[in-house]
DRENLUMRO-809714 format. One record per atom (N, C-alpha, C): residue number from 1; x, y, z. Coordinates in pm, 1 decimal, decimal comma. Each point is the difference from the previous one (the first is absolute). Layout:
BEGIN
+-----+----------+----------+----------+
! num !       xx !       yy !       zz !
+-----+----------+----------+----------+
! NUM !        X !        Y !        Z !
...
+-----+----------+----------+----------+
end
This chain:
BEGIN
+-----+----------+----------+----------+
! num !       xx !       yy !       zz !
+-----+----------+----------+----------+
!   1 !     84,0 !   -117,9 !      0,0 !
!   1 !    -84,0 !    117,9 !      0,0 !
!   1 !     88,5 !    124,3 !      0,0 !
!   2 !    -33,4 !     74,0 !    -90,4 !
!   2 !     70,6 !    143,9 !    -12,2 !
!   2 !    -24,7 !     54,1 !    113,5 !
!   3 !     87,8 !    106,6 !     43,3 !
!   3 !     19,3 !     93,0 !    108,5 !
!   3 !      2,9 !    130,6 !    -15,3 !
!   4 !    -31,2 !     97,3 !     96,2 !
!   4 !     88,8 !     98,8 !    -36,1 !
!   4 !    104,8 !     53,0 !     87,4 !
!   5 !     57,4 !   -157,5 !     35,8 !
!   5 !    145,2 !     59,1 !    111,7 !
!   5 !    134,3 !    -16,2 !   -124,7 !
!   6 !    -91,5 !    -16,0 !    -93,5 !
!   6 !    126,7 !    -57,0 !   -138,9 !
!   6 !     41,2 !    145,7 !    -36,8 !
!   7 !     98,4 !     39,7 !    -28,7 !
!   7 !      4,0 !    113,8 !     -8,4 !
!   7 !    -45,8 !     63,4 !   -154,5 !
!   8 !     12,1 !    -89,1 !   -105,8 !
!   8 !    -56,4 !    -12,7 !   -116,1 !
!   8 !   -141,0 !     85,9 !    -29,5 !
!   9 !    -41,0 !    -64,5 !     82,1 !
!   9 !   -169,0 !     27,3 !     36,8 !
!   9 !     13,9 !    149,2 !     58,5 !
!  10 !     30,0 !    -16,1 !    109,8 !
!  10 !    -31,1 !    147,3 !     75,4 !
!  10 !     51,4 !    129,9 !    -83,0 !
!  11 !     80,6 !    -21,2 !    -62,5 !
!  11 !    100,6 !     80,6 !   -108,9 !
!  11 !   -105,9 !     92,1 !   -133,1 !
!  12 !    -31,8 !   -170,7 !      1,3 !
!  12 !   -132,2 !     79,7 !    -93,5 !
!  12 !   -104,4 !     18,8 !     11,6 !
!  13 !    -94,9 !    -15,5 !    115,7 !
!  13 !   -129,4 !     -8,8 !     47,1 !
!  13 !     14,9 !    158,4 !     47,3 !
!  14 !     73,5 !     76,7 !     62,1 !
!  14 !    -10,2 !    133,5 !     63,5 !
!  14 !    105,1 !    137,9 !    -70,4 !
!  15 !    -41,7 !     69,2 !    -60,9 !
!  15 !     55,9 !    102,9 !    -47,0 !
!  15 !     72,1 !    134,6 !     63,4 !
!  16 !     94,5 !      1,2 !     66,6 !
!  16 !     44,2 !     62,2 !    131,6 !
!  16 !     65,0 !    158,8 !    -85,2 !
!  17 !     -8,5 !    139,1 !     65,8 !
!  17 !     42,5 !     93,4 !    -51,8 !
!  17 !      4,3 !     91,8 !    119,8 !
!  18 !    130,0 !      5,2 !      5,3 !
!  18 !     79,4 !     82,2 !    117,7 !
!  18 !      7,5 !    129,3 !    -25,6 !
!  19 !     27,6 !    137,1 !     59,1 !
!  19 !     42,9 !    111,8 !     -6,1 !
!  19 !     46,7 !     93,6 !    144,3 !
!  20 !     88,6 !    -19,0 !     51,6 !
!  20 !     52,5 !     43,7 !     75,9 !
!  20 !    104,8 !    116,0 !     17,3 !
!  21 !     -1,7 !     63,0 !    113,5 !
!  21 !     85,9 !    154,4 !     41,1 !
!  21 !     36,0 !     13,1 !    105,7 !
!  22 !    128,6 !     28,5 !     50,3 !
!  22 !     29,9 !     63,7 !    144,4 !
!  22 !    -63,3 !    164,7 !    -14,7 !
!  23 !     -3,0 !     37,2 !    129,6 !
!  23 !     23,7 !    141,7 !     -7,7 !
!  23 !     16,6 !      0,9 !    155,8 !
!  24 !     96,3 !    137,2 !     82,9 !
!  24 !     -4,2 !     63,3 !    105,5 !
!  24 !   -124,0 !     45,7 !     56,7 !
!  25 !    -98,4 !    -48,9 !     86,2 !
!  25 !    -80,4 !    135,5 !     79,4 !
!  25 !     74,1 !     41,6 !    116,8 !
!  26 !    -17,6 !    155,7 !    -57,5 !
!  26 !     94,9 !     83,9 !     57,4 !
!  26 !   -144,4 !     95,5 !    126,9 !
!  27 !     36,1 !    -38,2 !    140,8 !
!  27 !    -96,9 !     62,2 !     76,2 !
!  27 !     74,8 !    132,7 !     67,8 !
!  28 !    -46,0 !     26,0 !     80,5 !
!  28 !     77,5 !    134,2 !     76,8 !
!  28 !    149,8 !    -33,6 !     15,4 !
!  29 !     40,3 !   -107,4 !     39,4 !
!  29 !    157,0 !      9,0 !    110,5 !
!  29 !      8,7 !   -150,7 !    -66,4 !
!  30 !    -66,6 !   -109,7 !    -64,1 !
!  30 !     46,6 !   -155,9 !    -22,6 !
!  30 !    -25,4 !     -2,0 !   -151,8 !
!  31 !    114,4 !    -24,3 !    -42,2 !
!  31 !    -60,9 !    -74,1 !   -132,7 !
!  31 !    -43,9 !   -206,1 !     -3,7 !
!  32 !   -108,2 !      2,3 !    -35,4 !
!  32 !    -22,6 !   -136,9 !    -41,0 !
!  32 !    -32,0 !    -59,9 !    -71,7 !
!  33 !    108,7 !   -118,0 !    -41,5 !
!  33 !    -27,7 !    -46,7 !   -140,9 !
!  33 !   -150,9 !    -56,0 !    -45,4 !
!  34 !    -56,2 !    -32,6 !   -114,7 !
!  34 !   -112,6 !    -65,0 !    -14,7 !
!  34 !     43,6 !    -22,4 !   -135,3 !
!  35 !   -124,6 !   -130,0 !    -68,2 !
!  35 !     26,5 !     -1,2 !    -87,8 !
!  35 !   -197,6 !     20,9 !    -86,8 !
!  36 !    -20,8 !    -12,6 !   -142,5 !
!  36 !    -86,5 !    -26,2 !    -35,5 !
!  36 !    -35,8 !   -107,7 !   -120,4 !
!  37 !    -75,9 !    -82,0 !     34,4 !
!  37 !      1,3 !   -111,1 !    -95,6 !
!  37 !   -118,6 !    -20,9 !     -8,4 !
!  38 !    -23,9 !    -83,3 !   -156,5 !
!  38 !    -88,2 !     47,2 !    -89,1 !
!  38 !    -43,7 !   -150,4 !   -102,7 !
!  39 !    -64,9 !    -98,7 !     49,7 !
!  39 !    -11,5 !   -174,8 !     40,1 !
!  39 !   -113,1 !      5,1 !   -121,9 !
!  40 !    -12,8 !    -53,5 !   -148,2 !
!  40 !    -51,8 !    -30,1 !    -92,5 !
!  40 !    -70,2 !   -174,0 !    -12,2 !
!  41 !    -67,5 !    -61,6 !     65,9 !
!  41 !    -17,1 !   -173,2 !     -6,9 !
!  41 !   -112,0 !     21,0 !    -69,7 !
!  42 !     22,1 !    -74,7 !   -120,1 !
!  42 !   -108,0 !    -53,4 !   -119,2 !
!  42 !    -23,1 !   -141,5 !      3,7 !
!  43 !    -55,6 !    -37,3 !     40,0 !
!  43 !    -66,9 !   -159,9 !      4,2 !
!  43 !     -5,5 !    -51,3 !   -186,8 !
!  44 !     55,5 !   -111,8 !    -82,5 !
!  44 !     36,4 !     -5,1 !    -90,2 !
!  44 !   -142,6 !   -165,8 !     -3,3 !
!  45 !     -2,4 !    -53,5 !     85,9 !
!  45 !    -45,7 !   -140,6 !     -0,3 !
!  45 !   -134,5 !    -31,9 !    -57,2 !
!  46 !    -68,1 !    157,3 !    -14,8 !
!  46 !   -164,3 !    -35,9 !     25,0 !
!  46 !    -89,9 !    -68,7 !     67,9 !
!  47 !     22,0 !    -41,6 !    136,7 !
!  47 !    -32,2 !    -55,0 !     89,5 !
!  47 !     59,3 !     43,1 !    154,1 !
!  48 !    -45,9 !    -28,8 !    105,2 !
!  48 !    105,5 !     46,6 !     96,4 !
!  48 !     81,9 !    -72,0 !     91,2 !
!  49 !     97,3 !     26,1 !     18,9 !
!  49 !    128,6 !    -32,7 !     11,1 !
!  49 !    -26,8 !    -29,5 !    153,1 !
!  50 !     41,6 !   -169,9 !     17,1 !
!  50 !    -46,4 !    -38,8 !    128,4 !
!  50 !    150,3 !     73,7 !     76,3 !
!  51 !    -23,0 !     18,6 !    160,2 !
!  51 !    100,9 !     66,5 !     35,2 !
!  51 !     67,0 !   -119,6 !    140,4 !
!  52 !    -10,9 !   -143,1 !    -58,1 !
!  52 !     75,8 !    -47,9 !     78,4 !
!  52 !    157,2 !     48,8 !     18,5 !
+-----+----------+----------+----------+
end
């Protein structure tokens, strides 16, 4: 029985699209880093994707 711990499968069943950034927040007296990211998941299977 096919899986999708195969990596074959999972590779192509989910369409993943990243976009990521550092930047400084700069407050009165601390600067602190943060970042912002930007998570694209397209389900490819037409069905849904059991989440064992």
């Amino acid at each position: 029985m096919q899986s999708y711990r195969a990596p074959e499968l999972y590779e192509k069943a989910v369409d993943m699209k990243v976009d990521a950034y550092a930047y400084l927040w700069r407050d009165v007296v601390t600067p602190t880093p943060a970042a912002h990211v930007k998570v694209e998941l397209t389900n490819k299977t037409g069905h849904v994707i059991p989440d064992g």
